[in-house]
KELUM-248247 format. One record per atom (N, C-alpha, C): residue in three letters; x, y, z. Coordinates in steps of 0.1 Angstrom, whole numbers, plus 5000, padded with zeros to 4 digits. Example, Ala and Ser with C-alpha at 12.3 -4.5 7.8 and 13.67 -1.06 7.14 Angstrom:
2
Ala513249435078;Ala512349555078;Ala513249675078;Ser512849785071;Ser513749895071;Ser512950005079;
***
This chain:
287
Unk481444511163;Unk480644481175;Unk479244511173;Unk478444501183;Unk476944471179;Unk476644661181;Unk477444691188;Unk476844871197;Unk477444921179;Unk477944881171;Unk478444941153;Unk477044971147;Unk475944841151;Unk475444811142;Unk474544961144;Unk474445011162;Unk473245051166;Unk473845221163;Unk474945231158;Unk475345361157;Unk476145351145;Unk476045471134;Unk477345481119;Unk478345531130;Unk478245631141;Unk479445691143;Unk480545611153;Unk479945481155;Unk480845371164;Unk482245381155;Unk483145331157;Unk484545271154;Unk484445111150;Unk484745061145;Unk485044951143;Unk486244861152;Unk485944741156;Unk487444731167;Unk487644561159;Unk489044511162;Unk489344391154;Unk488244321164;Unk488044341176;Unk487844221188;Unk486244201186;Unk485644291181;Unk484144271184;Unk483644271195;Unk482144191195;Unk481644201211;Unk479744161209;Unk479444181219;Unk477744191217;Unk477344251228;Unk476644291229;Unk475644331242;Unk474244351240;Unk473244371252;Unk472144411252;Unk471744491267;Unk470344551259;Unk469644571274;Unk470344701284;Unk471044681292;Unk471344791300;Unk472744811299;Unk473744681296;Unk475244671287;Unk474944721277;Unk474044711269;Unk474344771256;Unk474144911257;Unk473044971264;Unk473245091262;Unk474545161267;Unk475245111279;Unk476045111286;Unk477545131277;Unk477445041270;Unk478345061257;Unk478745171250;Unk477245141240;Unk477045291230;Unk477345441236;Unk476945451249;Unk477545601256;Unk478945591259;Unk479745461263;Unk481045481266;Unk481845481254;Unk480845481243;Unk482045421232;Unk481545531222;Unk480745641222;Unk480245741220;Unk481145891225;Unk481545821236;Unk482145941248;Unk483445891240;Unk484445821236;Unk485245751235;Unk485545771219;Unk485145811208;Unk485345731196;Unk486345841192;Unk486145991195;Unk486946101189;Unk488346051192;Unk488546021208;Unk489645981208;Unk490745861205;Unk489945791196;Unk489945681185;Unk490645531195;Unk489845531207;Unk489745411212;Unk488445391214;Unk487845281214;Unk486945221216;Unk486245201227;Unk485845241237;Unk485645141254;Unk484845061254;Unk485144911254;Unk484544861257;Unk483444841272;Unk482644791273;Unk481944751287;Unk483344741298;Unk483044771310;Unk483544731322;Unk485444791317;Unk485744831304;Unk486844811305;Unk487344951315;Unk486845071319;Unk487045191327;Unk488145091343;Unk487145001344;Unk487644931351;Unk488644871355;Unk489344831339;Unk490144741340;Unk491644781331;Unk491444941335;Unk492245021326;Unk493545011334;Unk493644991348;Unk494744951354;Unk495444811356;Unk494944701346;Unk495444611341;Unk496744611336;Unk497744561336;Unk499344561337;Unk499044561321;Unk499944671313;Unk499644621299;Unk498644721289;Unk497744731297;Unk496144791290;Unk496544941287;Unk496945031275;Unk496745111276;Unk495845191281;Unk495845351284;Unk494645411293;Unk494045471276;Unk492845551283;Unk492445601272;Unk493145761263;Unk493545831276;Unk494445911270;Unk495845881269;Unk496345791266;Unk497945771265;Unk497245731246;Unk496345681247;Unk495545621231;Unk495145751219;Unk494045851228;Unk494345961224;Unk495446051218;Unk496446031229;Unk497846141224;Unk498546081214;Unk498645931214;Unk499345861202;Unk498645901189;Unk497445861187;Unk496545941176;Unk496746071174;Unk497046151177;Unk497346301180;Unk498246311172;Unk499546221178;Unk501046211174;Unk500746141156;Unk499846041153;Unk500345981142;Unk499846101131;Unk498346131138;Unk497746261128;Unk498346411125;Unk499446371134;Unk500146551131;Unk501146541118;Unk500346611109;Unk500846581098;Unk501946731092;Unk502846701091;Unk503746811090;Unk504846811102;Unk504146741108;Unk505346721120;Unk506246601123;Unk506746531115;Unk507646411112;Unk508346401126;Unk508446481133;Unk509246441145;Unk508446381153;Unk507246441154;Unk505946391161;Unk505146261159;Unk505246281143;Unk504546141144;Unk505946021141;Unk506846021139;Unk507845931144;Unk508045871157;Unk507846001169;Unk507945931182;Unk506745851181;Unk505145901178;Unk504645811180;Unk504145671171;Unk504945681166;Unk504945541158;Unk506245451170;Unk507145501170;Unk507945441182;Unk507245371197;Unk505945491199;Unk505545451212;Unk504645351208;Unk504145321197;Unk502545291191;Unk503445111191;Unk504845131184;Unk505745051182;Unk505944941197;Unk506445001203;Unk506744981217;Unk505244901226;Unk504144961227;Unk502944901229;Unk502344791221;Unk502644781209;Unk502044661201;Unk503044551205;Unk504344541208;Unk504944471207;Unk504844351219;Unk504244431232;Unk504044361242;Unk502644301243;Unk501644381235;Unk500444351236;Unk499744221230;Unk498744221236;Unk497944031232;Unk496444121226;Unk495544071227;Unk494044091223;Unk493644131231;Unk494044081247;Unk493344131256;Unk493144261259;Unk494544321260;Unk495044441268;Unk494644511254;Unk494544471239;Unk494044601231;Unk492744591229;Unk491744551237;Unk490544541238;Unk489744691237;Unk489244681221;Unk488644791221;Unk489444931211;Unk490144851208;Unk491344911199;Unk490744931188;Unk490745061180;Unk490145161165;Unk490645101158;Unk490745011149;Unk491345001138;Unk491145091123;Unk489545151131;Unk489345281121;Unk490145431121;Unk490345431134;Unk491045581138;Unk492645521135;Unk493245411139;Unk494645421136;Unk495345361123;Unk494545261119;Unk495145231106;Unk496045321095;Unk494645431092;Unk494945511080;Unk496245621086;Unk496445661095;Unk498045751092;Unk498945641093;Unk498745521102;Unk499945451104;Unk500145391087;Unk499345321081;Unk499145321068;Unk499745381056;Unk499245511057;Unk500345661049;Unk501545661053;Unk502045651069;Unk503045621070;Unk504445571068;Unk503845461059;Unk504445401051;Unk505245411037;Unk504845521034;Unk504945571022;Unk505545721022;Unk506345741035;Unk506445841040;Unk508245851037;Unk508045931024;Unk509745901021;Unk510845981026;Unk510246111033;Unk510746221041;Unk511646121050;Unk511246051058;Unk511745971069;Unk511645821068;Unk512945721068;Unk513245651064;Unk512845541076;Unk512945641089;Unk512645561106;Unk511345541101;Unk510045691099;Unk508945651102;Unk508545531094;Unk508945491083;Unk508345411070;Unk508545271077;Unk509945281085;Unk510245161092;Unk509745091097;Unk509645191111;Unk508045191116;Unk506945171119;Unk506445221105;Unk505045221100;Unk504845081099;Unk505645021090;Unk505844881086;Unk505644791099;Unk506144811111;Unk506544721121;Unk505044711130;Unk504744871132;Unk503344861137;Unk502344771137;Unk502244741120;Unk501344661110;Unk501544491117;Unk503444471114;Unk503444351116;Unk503144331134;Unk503244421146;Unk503244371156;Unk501844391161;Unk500944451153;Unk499144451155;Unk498944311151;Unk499544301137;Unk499044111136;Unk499244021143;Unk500444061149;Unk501043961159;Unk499943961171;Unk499544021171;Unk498844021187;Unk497344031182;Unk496744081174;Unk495344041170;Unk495543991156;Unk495443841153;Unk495743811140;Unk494243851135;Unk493043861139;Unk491843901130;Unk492144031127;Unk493244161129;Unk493244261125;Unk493344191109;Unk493944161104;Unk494044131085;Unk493144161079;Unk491944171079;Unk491844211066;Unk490844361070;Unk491544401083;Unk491444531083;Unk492744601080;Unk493844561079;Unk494744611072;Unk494644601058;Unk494244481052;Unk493944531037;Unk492944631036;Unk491244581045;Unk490644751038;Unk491244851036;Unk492244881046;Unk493345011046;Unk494345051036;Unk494144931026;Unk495144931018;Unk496544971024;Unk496944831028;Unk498144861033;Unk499344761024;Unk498444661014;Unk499144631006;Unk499844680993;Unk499244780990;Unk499944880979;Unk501344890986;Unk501344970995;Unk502445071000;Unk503544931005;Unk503044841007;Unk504444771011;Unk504544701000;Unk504044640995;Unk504644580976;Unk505144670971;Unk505344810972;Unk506244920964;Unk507444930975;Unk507544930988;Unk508644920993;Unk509644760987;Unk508744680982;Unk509844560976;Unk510644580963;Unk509244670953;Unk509744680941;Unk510344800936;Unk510944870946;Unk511944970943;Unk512644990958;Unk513444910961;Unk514344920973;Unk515445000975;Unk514845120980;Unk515545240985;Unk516545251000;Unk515645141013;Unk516445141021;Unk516044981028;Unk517244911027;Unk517144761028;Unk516744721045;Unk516644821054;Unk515744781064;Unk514444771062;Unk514144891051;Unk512744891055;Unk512044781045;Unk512844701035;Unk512444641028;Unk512344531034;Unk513144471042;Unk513244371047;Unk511944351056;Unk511644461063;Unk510744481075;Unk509044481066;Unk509144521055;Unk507944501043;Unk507744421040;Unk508644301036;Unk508444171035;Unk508044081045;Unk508544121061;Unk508344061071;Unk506944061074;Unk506144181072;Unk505044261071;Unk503844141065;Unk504144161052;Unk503444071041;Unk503443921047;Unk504443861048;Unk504443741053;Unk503443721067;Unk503243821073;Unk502843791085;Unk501043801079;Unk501043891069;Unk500043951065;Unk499143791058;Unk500143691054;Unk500043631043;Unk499743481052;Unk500043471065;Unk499943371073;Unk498843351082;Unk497943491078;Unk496543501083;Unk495443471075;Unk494643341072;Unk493843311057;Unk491943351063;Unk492243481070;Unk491043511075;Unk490743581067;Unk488743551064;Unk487643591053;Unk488043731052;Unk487843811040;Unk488243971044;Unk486544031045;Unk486744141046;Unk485544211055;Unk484144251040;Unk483344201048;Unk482044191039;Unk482244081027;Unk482343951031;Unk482743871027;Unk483743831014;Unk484443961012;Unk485643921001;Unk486543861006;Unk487443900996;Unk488243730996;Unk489543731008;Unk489943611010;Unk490943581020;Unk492143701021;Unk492843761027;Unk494043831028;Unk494843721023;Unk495443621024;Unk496343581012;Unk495843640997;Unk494543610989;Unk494443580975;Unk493943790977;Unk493943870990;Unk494043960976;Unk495544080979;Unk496144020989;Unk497844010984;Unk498443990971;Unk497843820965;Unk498043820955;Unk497443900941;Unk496243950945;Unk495744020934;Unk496444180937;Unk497044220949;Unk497644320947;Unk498944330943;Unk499344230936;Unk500544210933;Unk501544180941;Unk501444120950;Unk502244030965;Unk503043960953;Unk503043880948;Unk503743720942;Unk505143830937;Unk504743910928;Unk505943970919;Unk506644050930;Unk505844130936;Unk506944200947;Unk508044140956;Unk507144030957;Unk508343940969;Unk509643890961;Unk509443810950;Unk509743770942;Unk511343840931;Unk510643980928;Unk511444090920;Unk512744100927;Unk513544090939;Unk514944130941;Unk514444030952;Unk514443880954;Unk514543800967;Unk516043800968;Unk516643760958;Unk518343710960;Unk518843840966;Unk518343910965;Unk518844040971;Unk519344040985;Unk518443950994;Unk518643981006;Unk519243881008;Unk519443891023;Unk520043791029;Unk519343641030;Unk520043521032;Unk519243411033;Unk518243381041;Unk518143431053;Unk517043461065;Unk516343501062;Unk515743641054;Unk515043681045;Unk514643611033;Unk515543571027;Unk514543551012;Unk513643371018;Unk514343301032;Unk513143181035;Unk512443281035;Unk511743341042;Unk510743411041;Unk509843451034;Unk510643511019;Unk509643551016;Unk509243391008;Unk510543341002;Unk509643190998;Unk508743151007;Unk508743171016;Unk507543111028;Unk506243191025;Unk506243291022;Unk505243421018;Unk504943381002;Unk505643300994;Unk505143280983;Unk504343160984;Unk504843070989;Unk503943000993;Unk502542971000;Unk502343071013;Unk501543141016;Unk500343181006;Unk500343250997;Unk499943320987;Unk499243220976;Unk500243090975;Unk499543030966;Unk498742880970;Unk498342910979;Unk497042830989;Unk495742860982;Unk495542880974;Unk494642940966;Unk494843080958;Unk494642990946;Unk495043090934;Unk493643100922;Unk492843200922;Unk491543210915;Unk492243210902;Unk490843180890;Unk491443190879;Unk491843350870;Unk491743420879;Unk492343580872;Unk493243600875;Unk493943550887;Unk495243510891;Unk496443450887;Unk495843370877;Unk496643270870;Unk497943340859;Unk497543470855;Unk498343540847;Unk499743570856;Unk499443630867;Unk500343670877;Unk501243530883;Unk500843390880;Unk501443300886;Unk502243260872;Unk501943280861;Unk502543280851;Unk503543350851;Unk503943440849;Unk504843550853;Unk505843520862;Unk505343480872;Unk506343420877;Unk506543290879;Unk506443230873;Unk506643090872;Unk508443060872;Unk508843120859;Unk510243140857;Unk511143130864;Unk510943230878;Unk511743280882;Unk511643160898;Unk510343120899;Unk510342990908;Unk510342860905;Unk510842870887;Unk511142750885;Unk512842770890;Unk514042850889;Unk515142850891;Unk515142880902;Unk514342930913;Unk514542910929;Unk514942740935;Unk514542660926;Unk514942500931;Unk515742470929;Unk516742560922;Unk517842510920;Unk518842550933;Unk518142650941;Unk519042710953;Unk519442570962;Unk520942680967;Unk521742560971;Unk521442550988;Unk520242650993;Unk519742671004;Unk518042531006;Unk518742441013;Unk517242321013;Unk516042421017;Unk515842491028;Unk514542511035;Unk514442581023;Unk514942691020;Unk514242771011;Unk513442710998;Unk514642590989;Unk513942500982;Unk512642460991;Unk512842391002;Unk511542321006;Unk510142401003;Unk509742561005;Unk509342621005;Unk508642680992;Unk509342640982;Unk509342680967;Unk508742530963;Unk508842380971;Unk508142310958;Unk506842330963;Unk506742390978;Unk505342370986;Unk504642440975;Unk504942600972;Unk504642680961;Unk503942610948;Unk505242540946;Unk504642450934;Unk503642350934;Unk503542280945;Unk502542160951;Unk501342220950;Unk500742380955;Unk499742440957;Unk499242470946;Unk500342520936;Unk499742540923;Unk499342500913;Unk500142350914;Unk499342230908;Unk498242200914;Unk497842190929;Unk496442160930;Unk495542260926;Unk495842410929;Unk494842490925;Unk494042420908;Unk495142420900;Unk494742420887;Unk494742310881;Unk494442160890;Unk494241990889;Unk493341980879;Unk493641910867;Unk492941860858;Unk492441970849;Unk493242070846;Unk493042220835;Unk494142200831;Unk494242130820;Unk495242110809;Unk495542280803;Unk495742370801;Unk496042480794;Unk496942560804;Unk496142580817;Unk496642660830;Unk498042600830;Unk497842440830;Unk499542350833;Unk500542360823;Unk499942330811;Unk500742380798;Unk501342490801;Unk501142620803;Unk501542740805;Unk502542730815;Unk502142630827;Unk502842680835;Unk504542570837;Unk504342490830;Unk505142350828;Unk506242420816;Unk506142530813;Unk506842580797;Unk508142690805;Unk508242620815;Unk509242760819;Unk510642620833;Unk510442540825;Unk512042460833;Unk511542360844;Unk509942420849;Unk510242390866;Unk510642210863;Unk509842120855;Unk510141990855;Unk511641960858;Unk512341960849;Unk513841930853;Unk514442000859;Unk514442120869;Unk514342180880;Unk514242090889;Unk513142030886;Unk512341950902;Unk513241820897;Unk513641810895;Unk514641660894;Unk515741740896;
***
């Protein structure tokens, strides 16, 4: 928002905003009075706090409270449940003004939270139902690194809800091709530089068929653009998406030549990239 620019100690919010003049100052104090407890206030929003939907500012507060009590797993469980419960109904509007500075980072760790199998669940679902309702949160979930912690819930599957709900995560993550912050690169391509392709990839047959469309949908996703330092990682798996076409599941195939269609254009008329990548079946596969 523009009241960020006029203060370091603002919050950052997915929604942004601008003001001037007597709103702006108007802002900077409400959102000054406001930041400890890691919501944002927007202009006029005091107002409109009784809007069907709109969290208040201390129900936002206590949830933060709940995610940062660290040692207390019971605590921050419920509020990942409530945090759970509120994202799920919510749009852009009603989170107007929403921290993505203050809540990210526990909901984030919580991920990785191997004490509790609920909170990790959780954590995971938070992620996917913020995207759902503000799709420009993305590549504030990447700043937060939230792709580490769920590409390791793929590649060592300890508890098959939460993996499933990881994957669910990524995909959702991977269906938002918004610029990342301070002009790096797209949330697809740095999924794939954080190792997205192999994670999804490493135990898909594992799940159920519902699931693995998915994440072929997510691999696909991904390879919408593929930079050339990337190309190692698409190599690697090449193999294992060349024998995905053989599945006796169509949509899933459908999704896997999309994969392949992408990656041929990424690397159109670079004889060596194709060589490499043509040396592992996919041709007579694709017939």
């Amino acid at each position: 928002s523009s009241s960020a620019g006029a203060s370091s100690s603002m919050l950052p919010t997915a929604t942004g905003g601008s003001s001037s003049g007597f709103l702006g100052g108007l802002h900077a104090a409400m959102a000054m009075h406001s930041a400890l407890a890691g919501y944002d206030v927007h202009p006029l929003s005091r107002l409109m706090e009784d809007m069907p939907g709109r969290p208040s500012t201390s129900r936002m507060r206590s949830l933060l409270e709940g995610l940062r009590a660290e040692g207390d797993i019971v605590r921050q469980t419920a509020a990942l449940q409530e945090l759970c419960e509120l994202l799920c109904m919510a749009t852009e509007e009603t989170l107007e003004g929403f921290s993505m500075e203050a809540f990210l980072p526990p909901v984030v760790s919580l991920i990785s939270c191997e004490a509790s199998p609920e909170a990790m669940l959780l954590a995971c679902r938070c992620v996917a139902h913020l995207l759902e309702a503000i799709p420009r949160a993305a590549p504030y979930v990447v700043h937060y690194n939230c792709v580490g912690p769920l590409c390791a819930k793929l590649m060592s599957i300890d508890y098959i809800d939460v993996a499933e709900q990881a994957l669910q995560t990524l995909h959702k993550m991977s269906s938002i091709a918004e610029p990342g912050r301070g002009g790096q690169d797209s949330t697809p391509v740095q999924i794939l530089r954080g190792g997205g392709l192999a994670a999804v990839l490493m135990y898909l047959d594992f799940f159920p068929t519902a699931v693995q469309r998915t994440g072929a949908a997510t691999v696909a996703n991904l390879c919408r653009r593929i930079p050339a330092d990337c190309l190692p990682m698409v190599v690697e798996a090449a193999p294992q998406l060349s024998t995905l076409l053989l599945s006796q599941d169509p949509k899933l195939v459908d999704q896997v030549f999309i994969a392949w269609s992408r990656i041929v254009s990424n690397f159109q008329g670079q004889k060596a990239p194709l060589a490499q990548l043509a040396g592992h079946g996919v041709i007579p596969n694709a017939w």
